[in-house]
N, C-alpha and C positions, 0 to 999 in steps of 0.2 A: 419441478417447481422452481422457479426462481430466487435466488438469494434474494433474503431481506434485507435490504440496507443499514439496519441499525442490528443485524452481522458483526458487521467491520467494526462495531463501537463496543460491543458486546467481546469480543479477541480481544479490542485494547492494540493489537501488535500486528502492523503489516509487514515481512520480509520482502525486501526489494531484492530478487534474481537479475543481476546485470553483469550476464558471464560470453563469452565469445565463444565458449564450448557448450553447450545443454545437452551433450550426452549423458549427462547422470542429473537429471530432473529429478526425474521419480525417486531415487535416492536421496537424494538432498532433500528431499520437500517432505518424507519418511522423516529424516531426522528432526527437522524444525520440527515435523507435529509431534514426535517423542518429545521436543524440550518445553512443547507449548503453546506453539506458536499457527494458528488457526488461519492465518489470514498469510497466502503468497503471492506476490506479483512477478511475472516473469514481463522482460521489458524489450518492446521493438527494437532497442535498436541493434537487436538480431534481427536479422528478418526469420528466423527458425521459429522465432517464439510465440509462433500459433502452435506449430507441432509439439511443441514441448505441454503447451495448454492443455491439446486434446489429449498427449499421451497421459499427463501428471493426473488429470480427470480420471480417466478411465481407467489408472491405478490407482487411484485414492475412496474411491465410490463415495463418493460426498463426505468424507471426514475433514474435508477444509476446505474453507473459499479460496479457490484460484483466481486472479486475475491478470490482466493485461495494464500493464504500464509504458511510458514515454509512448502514447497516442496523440499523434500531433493533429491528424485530421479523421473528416467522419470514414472515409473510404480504409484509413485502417482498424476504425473503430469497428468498422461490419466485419472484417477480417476476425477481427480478435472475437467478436460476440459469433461469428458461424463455426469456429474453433474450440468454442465451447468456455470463453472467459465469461466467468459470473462476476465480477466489477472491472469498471475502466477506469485510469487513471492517466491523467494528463499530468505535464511540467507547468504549462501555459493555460490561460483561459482561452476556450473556444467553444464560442455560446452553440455552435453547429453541431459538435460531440454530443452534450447536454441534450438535446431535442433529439438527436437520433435513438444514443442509449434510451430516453427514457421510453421510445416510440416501443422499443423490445422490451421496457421495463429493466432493464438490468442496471445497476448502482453505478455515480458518479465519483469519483475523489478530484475534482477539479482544480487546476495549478492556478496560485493568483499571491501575490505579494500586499499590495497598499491595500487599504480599508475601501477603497473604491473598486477593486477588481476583485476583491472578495463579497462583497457584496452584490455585484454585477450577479458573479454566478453563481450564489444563495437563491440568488432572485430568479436566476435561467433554470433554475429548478437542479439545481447540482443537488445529488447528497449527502456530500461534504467536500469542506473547499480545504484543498492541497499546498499548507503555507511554506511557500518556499522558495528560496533556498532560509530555512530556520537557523542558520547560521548567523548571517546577518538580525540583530535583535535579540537571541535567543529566546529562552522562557519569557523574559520580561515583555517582549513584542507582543507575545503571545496573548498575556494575560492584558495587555492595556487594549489589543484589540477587541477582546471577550467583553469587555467595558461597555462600550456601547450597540455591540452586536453579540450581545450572549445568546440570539437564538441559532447563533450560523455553528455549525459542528466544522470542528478543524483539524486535522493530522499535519501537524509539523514532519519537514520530510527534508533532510538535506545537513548531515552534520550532525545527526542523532547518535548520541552513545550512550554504555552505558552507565556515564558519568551525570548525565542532562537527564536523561529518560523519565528517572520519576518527577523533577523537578519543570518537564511539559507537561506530563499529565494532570498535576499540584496548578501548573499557569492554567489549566478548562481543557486542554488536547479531549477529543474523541478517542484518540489513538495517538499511538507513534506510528513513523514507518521508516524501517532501518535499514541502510543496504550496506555497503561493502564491512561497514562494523558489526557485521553477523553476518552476512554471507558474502564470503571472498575468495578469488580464483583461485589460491596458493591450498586453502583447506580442501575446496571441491577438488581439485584434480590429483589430491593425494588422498581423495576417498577416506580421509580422515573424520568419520559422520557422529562419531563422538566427541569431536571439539567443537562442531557445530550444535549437536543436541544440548550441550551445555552451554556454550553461548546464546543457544536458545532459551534453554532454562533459564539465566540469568534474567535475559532482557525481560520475561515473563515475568517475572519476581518483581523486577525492579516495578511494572505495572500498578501487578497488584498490589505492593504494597505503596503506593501513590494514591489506591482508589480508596 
């Protein structure tokens, strides 16, 4: 069955996987869901990170949404969706991603910054639009965009911590999505899965207690 898109709003929390090694996928992506954290993105720009998809799947038997991240065109977006990624997510808008994912049905988080290119791909039928880099602007960007487009769902994605986290979710976020600030090479490759399941914890807390 296909992940629901309103999944990823439901988690509150995507982990961004952007590691050079993804031999310890399946572990790593164990601990996040011990801390909480339902929603995982592993990101191109491995080229491994189909196989890390289908393996983390087929160890996880649906207890979390896997997805593929930093999809720049549609040709890796079929890659990522026959590997088995249940959401795509882009840096950049590209109305071409948007029409293919949705041809397979599977969820968009689509990359866009001004009110014009988030809007573009609300409208290209995206899921939700990927604000980013949320550093630039912070929460307050956030919330002044929600102003006149409160029906576009948004995941700030770039400079997430968790210092900011619940004060995105507080500006209308759908979600966060956090990456080297919960999962970083120095923790993975010292298999250290309890400093991550706690930093998962955290991030998770910090959600819910936003909502």
């Amino acid at each position: 069955m296909p992940l629901r898109a309103e999944t990823i709003a439901d988690n509150g929390l995507v982990a961004i996987v952007r590691l050079d090694d993804l031999s310890a996928a399946a572990p790593l992506t164990e601990a996040l869901l011990r801390g909480g954290v339902k929603s995982v993105e592993f990101t191109f720009t491995n080229p491994l990170a189909g196989r890390a998809i289908e393996e983390v799947r087929g160890a996880l038997a649906g207890r979390a949404a896997i997805g593929a991240g930093t999809v720049l065109d549609p040709e890796t977006a079929r890659i990522a969706i026959l590997s088995g990624a249940e959401f795509v997510v882009t840096p950049v808008l590209n109305v071409e991603i948007i029409e293919l994912c949705n041809r397979y049905a599977v969820p968009t988080v689509i990359g866009a910054f001004t009110p014009t290119e988030i809007l573009t791909a609300w409208q290209a039928g995206a899921s939700y639009v990927k604000v980013f880099p949320a550093t630039v602007g912070g929460p307050q960007y956030l919330k002044d965009v929600r102003g006149p487009l409160p029906q576009v769902k948004l995941i700030p994605t770039g400079g997430v911590s968790l210092e900011n986290a619940a004060d995105f979710i507080r500006a209308g976020a759908s979600a966060i999505a956090v990456g080297s600030n919960l999962v970083d090479a120095k923790t993975v490759n010292a298999g250290d899965w309890a400093t991550l399941e706690e930093r998962a914890r955290k991030f998770a807390a910090a959600v819910a207690s936003a909502r």
